[in-house]
N, C-alpha and C positions, 0 to 999 in steps of 0.2 A: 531626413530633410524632404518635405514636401514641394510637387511643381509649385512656383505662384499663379500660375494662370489658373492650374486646377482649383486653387485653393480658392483663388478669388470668384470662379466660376459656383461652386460651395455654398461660397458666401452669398452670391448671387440667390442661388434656389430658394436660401435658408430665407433670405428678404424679401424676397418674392412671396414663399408662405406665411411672414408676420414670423417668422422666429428670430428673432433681433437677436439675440445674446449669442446664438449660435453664427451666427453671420459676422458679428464681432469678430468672435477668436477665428474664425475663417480668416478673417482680413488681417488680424493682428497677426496670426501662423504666417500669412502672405507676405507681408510687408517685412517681417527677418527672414527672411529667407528671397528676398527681390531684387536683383540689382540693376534691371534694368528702369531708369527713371520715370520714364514717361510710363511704363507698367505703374513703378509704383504710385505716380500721380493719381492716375484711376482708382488705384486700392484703396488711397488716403480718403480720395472721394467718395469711395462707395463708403466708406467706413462715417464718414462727416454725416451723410445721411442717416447711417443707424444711431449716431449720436443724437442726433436730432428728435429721433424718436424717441427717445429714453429720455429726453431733455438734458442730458449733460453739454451743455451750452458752450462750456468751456473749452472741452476737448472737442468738438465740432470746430468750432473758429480754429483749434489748429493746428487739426486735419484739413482743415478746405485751405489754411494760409499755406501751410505744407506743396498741397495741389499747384495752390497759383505760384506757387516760387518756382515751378519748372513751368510753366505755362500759363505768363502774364490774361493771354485773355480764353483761358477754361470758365466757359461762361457759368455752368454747372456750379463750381467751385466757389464761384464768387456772388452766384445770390445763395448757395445754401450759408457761405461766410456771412452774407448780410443778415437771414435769418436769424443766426447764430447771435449775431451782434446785438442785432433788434431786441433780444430775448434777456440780453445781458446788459439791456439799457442804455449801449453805445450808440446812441443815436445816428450820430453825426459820422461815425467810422461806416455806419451801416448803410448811410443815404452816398456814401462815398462807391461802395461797393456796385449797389443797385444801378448809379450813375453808368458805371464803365458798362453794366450789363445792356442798358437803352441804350448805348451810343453804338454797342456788338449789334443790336439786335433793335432798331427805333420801331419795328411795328409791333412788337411781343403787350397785349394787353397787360400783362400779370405785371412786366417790368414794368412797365408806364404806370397802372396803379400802386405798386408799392412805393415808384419815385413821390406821385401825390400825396402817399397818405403821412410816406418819413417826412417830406417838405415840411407837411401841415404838424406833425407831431417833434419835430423842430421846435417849429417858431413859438406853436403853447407850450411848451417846455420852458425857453428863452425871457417869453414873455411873465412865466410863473416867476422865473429866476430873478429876473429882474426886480420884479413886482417884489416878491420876497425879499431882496438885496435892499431897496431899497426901505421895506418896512420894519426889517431889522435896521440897518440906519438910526431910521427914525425913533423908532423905540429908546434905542444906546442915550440919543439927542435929548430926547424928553427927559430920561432917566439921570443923565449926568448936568443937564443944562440948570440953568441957576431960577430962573422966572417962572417954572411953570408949576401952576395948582394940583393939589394932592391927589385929587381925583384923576388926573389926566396920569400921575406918575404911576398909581396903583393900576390905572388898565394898561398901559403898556408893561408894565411888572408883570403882569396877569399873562399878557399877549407872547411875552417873553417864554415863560413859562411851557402856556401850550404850546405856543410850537419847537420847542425843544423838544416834544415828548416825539414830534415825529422825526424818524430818520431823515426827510428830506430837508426839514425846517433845522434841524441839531447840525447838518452839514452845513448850511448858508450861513448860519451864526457862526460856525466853526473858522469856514471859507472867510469871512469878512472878519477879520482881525476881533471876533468875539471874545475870545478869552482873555487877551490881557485890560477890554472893555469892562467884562464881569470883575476884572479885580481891580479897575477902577471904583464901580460900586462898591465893593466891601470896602475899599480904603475909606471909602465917603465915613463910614462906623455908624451910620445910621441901619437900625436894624432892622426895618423893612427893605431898604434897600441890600442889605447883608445876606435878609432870608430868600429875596428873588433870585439873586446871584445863584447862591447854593442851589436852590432847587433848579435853576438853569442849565446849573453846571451837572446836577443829578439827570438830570432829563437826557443831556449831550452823551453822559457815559454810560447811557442805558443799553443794553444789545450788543455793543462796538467795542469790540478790543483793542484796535487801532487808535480809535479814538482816544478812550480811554487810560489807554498807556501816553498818549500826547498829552490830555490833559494833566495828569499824572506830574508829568516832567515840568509842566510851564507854569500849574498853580504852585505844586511843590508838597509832599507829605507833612512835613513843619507847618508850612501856611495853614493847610487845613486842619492840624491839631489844634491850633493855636484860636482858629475859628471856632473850632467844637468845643474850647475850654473856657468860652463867655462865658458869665453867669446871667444867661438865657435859654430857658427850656426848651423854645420854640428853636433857635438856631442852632443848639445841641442837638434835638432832634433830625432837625434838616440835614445837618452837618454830619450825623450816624447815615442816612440814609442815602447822602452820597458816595461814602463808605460802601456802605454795603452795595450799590450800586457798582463802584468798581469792581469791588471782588467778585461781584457776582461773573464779570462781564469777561475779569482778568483768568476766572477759573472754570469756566463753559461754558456761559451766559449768550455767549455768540456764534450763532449758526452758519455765519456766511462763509463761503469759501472764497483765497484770497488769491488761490494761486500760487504765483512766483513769489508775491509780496508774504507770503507765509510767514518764512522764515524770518523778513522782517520782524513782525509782530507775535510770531508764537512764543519763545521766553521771555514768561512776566515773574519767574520765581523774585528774580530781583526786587523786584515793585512791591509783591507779598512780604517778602521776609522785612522789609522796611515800614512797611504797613503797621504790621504785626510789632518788630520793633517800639513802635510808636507809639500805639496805642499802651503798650506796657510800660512804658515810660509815663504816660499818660497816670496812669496806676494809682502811683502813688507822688505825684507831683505836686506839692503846695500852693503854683500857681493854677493849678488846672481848678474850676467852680465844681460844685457836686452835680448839677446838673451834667457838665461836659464829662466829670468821673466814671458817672452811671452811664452815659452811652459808652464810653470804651470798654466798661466791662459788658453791657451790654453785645457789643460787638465781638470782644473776646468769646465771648458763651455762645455763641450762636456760628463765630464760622469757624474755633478752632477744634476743636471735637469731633469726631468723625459723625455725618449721621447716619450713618448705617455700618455697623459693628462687620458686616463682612468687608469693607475696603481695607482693603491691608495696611494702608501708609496711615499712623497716626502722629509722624513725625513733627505737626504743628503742634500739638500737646507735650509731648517730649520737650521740644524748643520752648516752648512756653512754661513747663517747670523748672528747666534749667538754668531761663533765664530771666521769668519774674514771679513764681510761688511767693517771694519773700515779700517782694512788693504785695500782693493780695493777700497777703497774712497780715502787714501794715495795718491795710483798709481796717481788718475784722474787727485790730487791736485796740481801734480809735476811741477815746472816751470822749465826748462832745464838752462833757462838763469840764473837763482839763484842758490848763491852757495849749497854746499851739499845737491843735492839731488840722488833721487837713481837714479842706471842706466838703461836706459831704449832705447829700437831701434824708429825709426817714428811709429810705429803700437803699440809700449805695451797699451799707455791711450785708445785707438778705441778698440783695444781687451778689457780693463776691462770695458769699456763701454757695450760692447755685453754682455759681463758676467754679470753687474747688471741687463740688462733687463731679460736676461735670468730667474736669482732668481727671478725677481720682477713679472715674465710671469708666474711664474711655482708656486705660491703660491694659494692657494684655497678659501682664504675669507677674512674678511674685517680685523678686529684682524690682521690677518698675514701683510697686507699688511699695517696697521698701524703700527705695528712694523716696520718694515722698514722703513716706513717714519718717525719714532719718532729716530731713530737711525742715520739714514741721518741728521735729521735735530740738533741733539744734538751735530753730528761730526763737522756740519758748523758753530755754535755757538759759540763749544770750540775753532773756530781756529779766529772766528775775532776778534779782537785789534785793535782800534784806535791808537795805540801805536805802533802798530807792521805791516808795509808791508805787510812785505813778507807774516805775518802770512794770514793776511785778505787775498791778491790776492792767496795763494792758496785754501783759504774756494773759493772764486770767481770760479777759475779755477776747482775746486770738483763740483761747479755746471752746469758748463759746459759739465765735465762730464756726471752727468748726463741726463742734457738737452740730448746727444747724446743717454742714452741707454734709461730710462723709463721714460720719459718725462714727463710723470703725474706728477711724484716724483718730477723732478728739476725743474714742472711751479710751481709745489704750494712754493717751496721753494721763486724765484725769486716773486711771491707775498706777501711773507711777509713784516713784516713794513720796509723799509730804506734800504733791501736790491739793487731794481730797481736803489734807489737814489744814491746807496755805487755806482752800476757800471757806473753811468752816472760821478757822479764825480772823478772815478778812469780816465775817457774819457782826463778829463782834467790834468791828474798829470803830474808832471814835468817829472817823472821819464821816459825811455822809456817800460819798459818791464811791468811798471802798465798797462799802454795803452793800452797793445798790448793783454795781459789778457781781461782786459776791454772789449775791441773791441770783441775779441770772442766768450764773452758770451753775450754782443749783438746780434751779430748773433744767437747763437744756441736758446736764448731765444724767436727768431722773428719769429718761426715758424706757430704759430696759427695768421690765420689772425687778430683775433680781438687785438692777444697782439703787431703783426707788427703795427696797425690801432694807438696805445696806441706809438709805438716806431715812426714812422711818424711825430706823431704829435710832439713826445717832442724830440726826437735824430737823424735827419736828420741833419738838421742843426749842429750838434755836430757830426757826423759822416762827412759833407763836411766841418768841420774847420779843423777837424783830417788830411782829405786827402789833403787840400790847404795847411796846415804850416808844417806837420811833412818831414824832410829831411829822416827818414828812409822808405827803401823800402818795408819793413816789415811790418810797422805799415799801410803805405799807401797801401798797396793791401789790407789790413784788413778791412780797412774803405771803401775801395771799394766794397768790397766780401757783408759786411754789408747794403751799398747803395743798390746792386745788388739785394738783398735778398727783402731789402725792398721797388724796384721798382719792382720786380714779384710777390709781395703779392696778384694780381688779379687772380694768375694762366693765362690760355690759354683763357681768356674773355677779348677781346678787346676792349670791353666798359668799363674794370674795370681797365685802365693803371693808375698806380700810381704817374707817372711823366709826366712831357710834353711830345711832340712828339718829337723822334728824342734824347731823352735824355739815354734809353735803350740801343739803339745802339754805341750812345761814350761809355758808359762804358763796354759794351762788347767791344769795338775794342782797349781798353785800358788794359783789360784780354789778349785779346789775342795776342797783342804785349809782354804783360811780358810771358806767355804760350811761346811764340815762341824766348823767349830769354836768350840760353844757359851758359850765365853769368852769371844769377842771376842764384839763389840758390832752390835746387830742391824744398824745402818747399813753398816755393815763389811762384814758378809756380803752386807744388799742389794748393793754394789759387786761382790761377787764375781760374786753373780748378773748384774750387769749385764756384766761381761766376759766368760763364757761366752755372751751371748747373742750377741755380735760372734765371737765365736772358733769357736763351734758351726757355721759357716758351712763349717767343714772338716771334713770325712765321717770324720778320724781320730777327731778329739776329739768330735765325736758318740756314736762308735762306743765312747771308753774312759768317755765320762759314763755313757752307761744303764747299761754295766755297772759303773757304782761305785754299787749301791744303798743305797750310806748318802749320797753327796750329791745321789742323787735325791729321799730321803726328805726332806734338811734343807733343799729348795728347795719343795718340795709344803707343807711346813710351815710355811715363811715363807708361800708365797703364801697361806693362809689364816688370815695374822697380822693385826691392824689396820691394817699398812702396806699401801697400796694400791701406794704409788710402784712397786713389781716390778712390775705385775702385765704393762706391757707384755714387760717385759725378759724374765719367765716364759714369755707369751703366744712370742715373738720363740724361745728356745730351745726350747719344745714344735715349731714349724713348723717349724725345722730339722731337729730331731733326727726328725721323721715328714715330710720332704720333702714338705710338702702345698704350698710357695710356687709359683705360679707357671711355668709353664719356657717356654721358646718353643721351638719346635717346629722340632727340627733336618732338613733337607731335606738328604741327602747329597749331591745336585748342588751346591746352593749350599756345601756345605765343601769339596769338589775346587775350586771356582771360585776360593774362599777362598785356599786352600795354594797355585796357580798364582800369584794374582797377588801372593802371601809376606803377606796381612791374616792378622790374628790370627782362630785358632779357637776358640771355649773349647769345655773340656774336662770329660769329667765324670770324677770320681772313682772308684774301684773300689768302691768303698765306698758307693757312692751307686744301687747298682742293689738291681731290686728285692728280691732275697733276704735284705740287710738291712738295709730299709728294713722289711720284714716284723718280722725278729729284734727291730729297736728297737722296735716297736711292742707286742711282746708283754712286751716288757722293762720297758716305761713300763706298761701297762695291772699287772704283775705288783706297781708300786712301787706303787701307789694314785693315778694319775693322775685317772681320776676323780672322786673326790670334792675331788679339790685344786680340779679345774675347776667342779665344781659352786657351791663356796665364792666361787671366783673371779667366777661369772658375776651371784650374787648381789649385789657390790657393790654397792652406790645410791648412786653419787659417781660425779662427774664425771669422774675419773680412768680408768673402765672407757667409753673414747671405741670409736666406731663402728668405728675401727681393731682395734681390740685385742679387739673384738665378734668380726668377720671373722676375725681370724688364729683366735680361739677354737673358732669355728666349722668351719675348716681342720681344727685339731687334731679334732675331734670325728670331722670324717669321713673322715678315715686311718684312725681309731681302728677304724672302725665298718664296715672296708671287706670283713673276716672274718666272714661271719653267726655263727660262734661265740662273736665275742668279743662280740655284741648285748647277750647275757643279760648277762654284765660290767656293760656299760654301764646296762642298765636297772636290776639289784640295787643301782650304787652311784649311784642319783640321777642319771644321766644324762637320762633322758628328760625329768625335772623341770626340770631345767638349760637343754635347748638351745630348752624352747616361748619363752623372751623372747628367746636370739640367731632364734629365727625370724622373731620381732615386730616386733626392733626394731636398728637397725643399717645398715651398707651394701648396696645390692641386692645383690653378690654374696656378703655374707656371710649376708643371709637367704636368697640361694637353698640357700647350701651346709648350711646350719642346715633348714632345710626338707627338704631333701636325704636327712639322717639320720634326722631324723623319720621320714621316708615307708620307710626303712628298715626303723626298727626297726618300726614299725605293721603293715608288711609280715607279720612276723612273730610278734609276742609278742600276748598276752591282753592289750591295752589297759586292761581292770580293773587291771593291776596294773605293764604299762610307765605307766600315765598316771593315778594312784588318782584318784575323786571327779569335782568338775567341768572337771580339768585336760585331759582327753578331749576337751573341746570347745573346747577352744584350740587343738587341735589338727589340726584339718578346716582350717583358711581357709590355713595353711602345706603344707598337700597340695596343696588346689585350686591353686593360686599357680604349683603344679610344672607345671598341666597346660596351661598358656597355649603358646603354638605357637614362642614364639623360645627355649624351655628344650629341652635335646638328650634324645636320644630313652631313655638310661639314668632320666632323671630323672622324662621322663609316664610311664615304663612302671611303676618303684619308687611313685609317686604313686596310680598306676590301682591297684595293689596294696592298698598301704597303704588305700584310700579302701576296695579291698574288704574288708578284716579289719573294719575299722570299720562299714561298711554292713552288717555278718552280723551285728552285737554288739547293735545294738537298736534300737528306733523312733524315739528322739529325736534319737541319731546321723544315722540317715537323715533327719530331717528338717533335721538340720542341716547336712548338704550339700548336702540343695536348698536349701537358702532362701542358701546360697554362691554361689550360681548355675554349680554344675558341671553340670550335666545336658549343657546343646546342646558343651562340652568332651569327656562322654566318649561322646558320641551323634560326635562329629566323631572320634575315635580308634579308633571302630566301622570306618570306613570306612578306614583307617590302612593300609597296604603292608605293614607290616613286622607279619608274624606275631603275633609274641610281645605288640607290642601292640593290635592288634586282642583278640586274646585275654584281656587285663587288660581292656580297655575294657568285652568283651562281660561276662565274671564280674563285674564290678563292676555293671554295670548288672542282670545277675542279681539280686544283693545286694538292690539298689534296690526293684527290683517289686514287692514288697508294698506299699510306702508309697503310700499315696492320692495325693499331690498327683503323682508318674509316672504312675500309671494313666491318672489324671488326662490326661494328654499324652500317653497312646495313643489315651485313646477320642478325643479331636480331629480334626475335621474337617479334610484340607489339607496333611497329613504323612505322610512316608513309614518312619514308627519300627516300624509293624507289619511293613511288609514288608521294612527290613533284618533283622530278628531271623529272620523265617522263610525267606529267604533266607540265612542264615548257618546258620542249620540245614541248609542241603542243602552246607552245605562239606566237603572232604574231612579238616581236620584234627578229630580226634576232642575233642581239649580245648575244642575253639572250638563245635563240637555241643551238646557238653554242657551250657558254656554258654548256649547260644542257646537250645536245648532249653530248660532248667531255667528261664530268663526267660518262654519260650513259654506252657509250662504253669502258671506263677503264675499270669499275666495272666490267661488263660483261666479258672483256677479261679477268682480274682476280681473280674471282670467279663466276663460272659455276651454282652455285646454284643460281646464282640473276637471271638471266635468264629466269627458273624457276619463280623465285618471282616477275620480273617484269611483267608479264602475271595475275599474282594475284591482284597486288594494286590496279589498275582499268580496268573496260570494255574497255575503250578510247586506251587500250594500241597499240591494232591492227590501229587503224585510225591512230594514231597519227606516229607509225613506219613507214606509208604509206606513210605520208607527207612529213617527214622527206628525204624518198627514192626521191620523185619528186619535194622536192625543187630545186627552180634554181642557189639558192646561193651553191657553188660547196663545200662550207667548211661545207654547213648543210648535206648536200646529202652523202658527204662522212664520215661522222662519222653516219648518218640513216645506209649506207650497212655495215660501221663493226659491225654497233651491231646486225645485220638481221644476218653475217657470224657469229658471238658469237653465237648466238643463236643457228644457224645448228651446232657449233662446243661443243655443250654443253652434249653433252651425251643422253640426253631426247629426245628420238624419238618420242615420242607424240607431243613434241613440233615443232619440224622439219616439221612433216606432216602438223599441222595446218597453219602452216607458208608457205609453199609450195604447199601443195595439197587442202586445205578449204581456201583458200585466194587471193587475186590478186596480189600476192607478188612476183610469179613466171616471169606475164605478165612483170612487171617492171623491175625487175632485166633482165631480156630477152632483152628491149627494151634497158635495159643500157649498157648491156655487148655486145650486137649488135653493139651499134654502132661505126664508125672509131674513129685509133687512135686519140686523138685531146690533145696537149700537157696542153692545160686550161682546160680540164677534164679528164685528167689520169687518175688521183687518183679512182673517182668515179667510172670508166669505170672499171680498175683492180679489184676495191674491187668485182664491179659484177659481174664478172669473176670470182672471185675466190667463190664467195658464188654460181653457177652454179655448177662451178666442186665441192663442198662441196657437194650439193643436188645429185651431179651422183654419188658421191661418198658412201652415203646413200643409195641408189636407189629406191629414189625419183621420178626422172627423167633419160631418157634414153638419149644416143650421138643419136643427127638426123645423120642418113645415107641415103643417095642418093639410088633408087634401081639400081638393076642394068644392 
């Protein structure tokens, strides 16, 4: 046990020299171990202080409340408490405090100015509040009042809005009996006034746990399902994203510290698990519309899944199969054409499909994942009846489902006994909508070659009796889509064509006549699309798509319809038709090895080399690819999954492989498009989406490839390029990219340092390969001006001055220049490097000489500004050696000598001015003539 005095004395020194944290545990050691009060009052004190400087606000107020409870008037105590207060927005506690300190002390300036400035910072508080109280009022007035015009109701709707979005404006609404106001509005059932409500009520539960758990309790989780289950898109949507707004809020979303009142509002598991509840119910609910369907699964897919596979708890997945897999097997089940089923839009079954894979992706081991398939497979059991249709083709159509999200799951199903045989002979039923079920889960089940190899041999034939006899156009694109599927079961290996020759092509020109025929019915066409995306796989029909620019046009147009369900199938045909998939990398020893021992080779197509893989790409950019993909990337559903992120991202950067076709890309909203696939998605499809970025950045006037603050979402998907395991096309386009950006402006540059690129492109400095040495060095050029790099030259311990000035004496002139041009910044901006470049190496004189009598006029001229930094640096020792122990004078002589000549101004001036620097020292003397 330590003395307190000593301790506090300790504490004393450690604050005296700015070492806070140590002066802390000084004081905190002091205070248990203190018993006498008025000691400890002082300790508490000194301690309120070090809080102060940490800014822990909190615990300052009380420490210094501590103080004044032994000693009402510790004057100390009580303005550092008001400090504290001030700081923690307590106004009115604070101008309380300050009070007793003037009345101690009425001629203390400091006291007398902080009482003016809290007065004054008071009453515009008072006055905002009021002002606010009362414009809230008014809004509620207009909004719920019977007489007033549309116009008048939509800006205060508007008014409402924004100022929810701020904390101070979400409290006053809060404060003034707001909430049971907002569910005034929604009762009105008018849907504008429904939709401001919501989005009011989203604004309020933004950031605030507190909050939010209130609003919680007094709308009600029912109320708000019951909101999101209109059949209205727009209020489904709102009503998702006040959802999501709570959970965000309920589950970390808020930063604030709350103190004592902590414990109030820290468990919200309650409010989740009822959430969650809800939304599952939601599920499969007959009153719920398709719109309000697709947000809860929506919102299921998005917060119950872990997103990041190392958090250990995935106990909301668990919960969620245990207690509504059944429900979302339901959805899958649905046949639209049969009566009483739920209601649902084109995307609900593809959204719960993503959602199954989701759970089924997000479980940890075998147990679990048998579970699931024992629950799956119990649900498809209970529903088929020999007896019963409908019953059977929806267990069919559940597996379908499947098939689409965790495929494992719905091939083991489709191998069980009779079930393969249930769908071959649903093929043949009289009925039309068995068929058509039938037909689709043929398709989704032909996905693995071996089980296509299995469906060839026994359902081709039954898929072309389908398409020759059925009079429906529905079932006959199915059977087509099917065909399609299972003549590209070779993939892009020309020796592995599954059909005759020539047989591919009709049926792709048979897609794309129904594609391009605004009659039939959008579903229809989606199928079309989806069988060019299996058939595009062959570099013929590739090659006759792009050039049929009317069904390029009428697939660019779907893909930016309401229907999400294409967008992989879109996504799937842009990668083919721009061969941006994957290839492995053909080693001609191993295919002689191949053919010797008679294994199969695959083969690329003629059609598949680069020359027109080029032609499609100018073909697609010509139809308006672009903005189809900008549309597309937009989505906010669940349907645009991390897959189809990736393939997007592919397409973008075939697209973008042309520096001409950039500007394309940039005019038609490309660059806006690929900042989220860079965000957000699979690593290699952010790398590839980053990729083009660093492209086009490379390139274009950032004002106008990236307008406003989108600029700066665009630095951390460069940096990302320049990590050491990305190949060496990608840090080079990155160190590029980063330079266009680092020349454009201050807060650009600062926001690449604070990315933490700097020691990235300090390590590419040092790089082998030329070309990016060379990026590494211009880019850090760029950089120097900005204080916080200065900053890390002038540093003690590092060797960043003397790579620069050492890359100044290299032979390639680009790489000079920029070495150079970094040199000369620094120097012109701090006088001390000047100094330190004379230290890092001997070489430094030889190589400043070069640099003077280079021939290239852009080396020569950044050599003499840094020879005039140096005379203009303060250190006249330096000056001398530079002018009077050197050849530096002769030179600058010979430069400044000579006539004007407008191809070497520049350099001529500078040596002229570093002349008169040196007379100006006196250095050197003005030659005068005698006389």
């Amino acid at each position: 046990m330590g003395d307190p005095i000593q301790l506090k004395d300790e504490g004393n020194k450690h604050f005296q020299a700015g070492d806070i944290d140590k002066a802390i545990q000084c004081y905190t050691s002091a205070i248990k171990v203190c018993k006498d009060k008025k000691v400890l009052a002082v300790i508490h004190r000194n301690r309120c202080a070090c809080y102060l400087k940490k800014e822990n606000y909190t615990n300052a107020a009380s420490d210094a409340s501590k103080a004044i409870d032994v000693d009402a008037a510790d004057i100390k105590a009580l303005y550092r408490r008001c400090q504290a207060l001030e700081k923690l927005g307590k106004l009115d506690m604070a101008f309380k405090d300050v009070q007793r300190c003037a009345t101690l002390e009425p001629k203390n300036k400091t006291f007398l100015e902080t009482l003016r400035r809290l007065g004054a910072d008071i009453q515009a508080k008072l006055k905002t509040t009021f002002s606010t109280d009362s414009r809230v009022q008014n809004m509620f007035d207009i909004l719920l009042g019977d007489e007033m015009d549309k116009e008048k109701r939509e800006k205060a709707a508007n008014n409402l809005i924004v100022l929810s979005r701020e904390d101070a404006g979400a409290e006053r609404i809060f404060q003034n009996n707001g909430v049971p106001l907002l569910l005034n509005m929604i009762e009105t059932g008018k849907p504008e006034m429904i939709l401001a409500a919501v989005r009011t009520l989203s604004g309020m539960c933004t950031g605030h746990k507190a909050r939010a758990m209130a609003i919680v309790h007094m709308v009600g989780v029912d109320k708000m399902c019951s909101i999101m289950a209109v059949d209205n898109e727009e209020i489904a949507l709102a009503t998702c994203n006040l959802f999501q707004c709570i959970n965000d809020s309920l589950t970390g979303g808020d930063k604030r510290e709350y103190g004592k009142e902590e414990a109030l509002v820290l468990d919200a598991s309650k409010d989740l698990k009822t959430i969650l509840l809800s939304l599952l119910e939601m599920v499969a609910n007959k009153k719920v519309s398709g719109h309000g369907r697709d947000q809860a699964l929506n919102l299921l897919s998005k917060n119950v899944p872990r997103k990041d596979k190392k958090e250990p708890d995935h106990s909301r997945t668990l919960f969620t199969i245990d207690h509504g897999l059944k429900k979302i097997l339901k959805v899958c089940g649905q046949v639209a054409e049969l009566p009483d089923q739920l209601p649902m839009t084109d995307n609900t079954q593809l959204i719960a499909s993503v959602l199954l894979n989701k759970l089924y992706d997000d479980l940890k081991c075998d147990p679990e994942r048998n579970n699931f398939r024992d629950i799956c497979d119990e649900y498809i059991k209970s529903k088929i009846d020999p007896n019963d249709m409908d019953k059977t083709i929806h267990a069919i159509n559940t597996i379908s489902g499947l098939l689409q999200g965790p495929f494992d799951v719905g091939n083991a199903l489709v191998g069980h006994q009779g079930i393969m045989e249930m769908m071959v002979a649903l093929c043949g039923s009289e009925r039309e909508v068995d068929q058509m079920v039938a037909v689709e889960a043929l398709i989704h089940s032909s996905s693995k070659m071996s089980r296509a190899s299995f469906i060839i041999t026994n359902g081709v034939s039954l898929l072309k009796d389908i398409y020759k006899k059925t009079k429906n156009e529905r079932i006959k694109i199915r059977a087509l889509v099917g065909l399609c599927k299972l003549g590209s079961a070779g993939g892009d290996d020309y020796s592995l064509r599954q059909f005759a020759e020539g047989s591919t092509e009709k049926l792709a020109k048979q897609c794309r006549k129904w594609l391009c025929n605004p009659q039939i019915d959008t579903k229809t066409r989606n199928w079309a699309i989806e069988g060019l995306a299996y058939l595009t796989n062959d570099a013929d029909v590739k090659d006759d798509f792009v050039e049929d620019e009317l069904a390029l046009k009428a697939m660019f147009e779907l893909a930016k319809s309401k229907d999400k369900t294409i967008l992989y199938a879109v996504a799937c045909i842009l990668v083919n038709c721009t061969n941006c998939y994957d290839k492995k990398e053909i080693i001609p020893e191993l295919v002689q090895l191949a053919k010797f021992s008679k294994q199969h080779v695959p083969e690329q197509h003629p059609k598949d080399k680069k020359d027109f893989i080029e032609k499609r790409v100018k073909r697609l950019l010509k139809a308006g690819i672009i903005s189809a993909l900008a549309v597309m990337v937009k989505a906010d559903n669940s349907i645009l999954t991390d897959q189809t992120k990736e393939m997007l991202a592919r397409v973008f950067l075939a697209l973008s492989e042309d520096p001409r076709d950039r500007g394309t890309i940039v005019a038609q909203g490309g660059g806006k498009a690929l900042i989220p696939l860079a965000l957000e998605g699979t690593d290699a499809g952010k790398v590839k989406a980053s990729h083009v970025l660093a492209k086009i950045a490379a390139i274009s006037n950032p004002e106008i490839a990236f307008p406003g603050e989108r600029v700066y979402e665009v630095v951390r998907p460069l940096v990302s390029l320049l990590q050491t395991d990305r190949d060496g096309v990608q840090n080079y386009e990155a160190l590029r990219g980063l330079t266009n950006l680092a020349g454009f402006s201050e807060k650009l540059r600062v926001k690449i340092v604070k990315e933490n690129a700097l020691p990235e492109i300090e390590n590419y400095m040092f790089e082998e390969h030329e070309k990016i040495r060379q990026a590494a060095t211009e880019c850090m050029c760029n950089l120097v001006t900005c204080k916080e790099v200065q900053d890390r030259f002038l540093e003690d311990g590092n060797d960043k001055m003397k790579l620069l000035v050492l890359l100044c004496g290299e032979d390639d002139d680009n790489l000079q220049v920029a070495a150079a041009g970094a040199v000369a910044m620094l120097t012109a901006a701090q006088k001390k490097l000047c100094t330190k470049l004379t230290k890092v190496t001997t070489q430094w004189l030889e190589i400043l000489q070069r640099l003077c009598l280079h021939t290239d006029i852009r080396i020569q001229h950044r050599g003499l500004v840094i020879v005039y930094n140096m005379l203009n640096s303060d250190d006249s020792e330096l000056a001398k050696k530079l002018i009077i122990d050197s050849e530096m004078l002769e030179i600058l002589s010979v430069i400044g000598k000579a006539a004007d000549n407008p191809n070497r101004q520049e350099a001529i001036d500078a040596a002229r001015a570093c002349l008169a620097k040196a007379m100006d020292l006196g250095l050197i003397k003005p030659f005068t003539s005698p006389s």
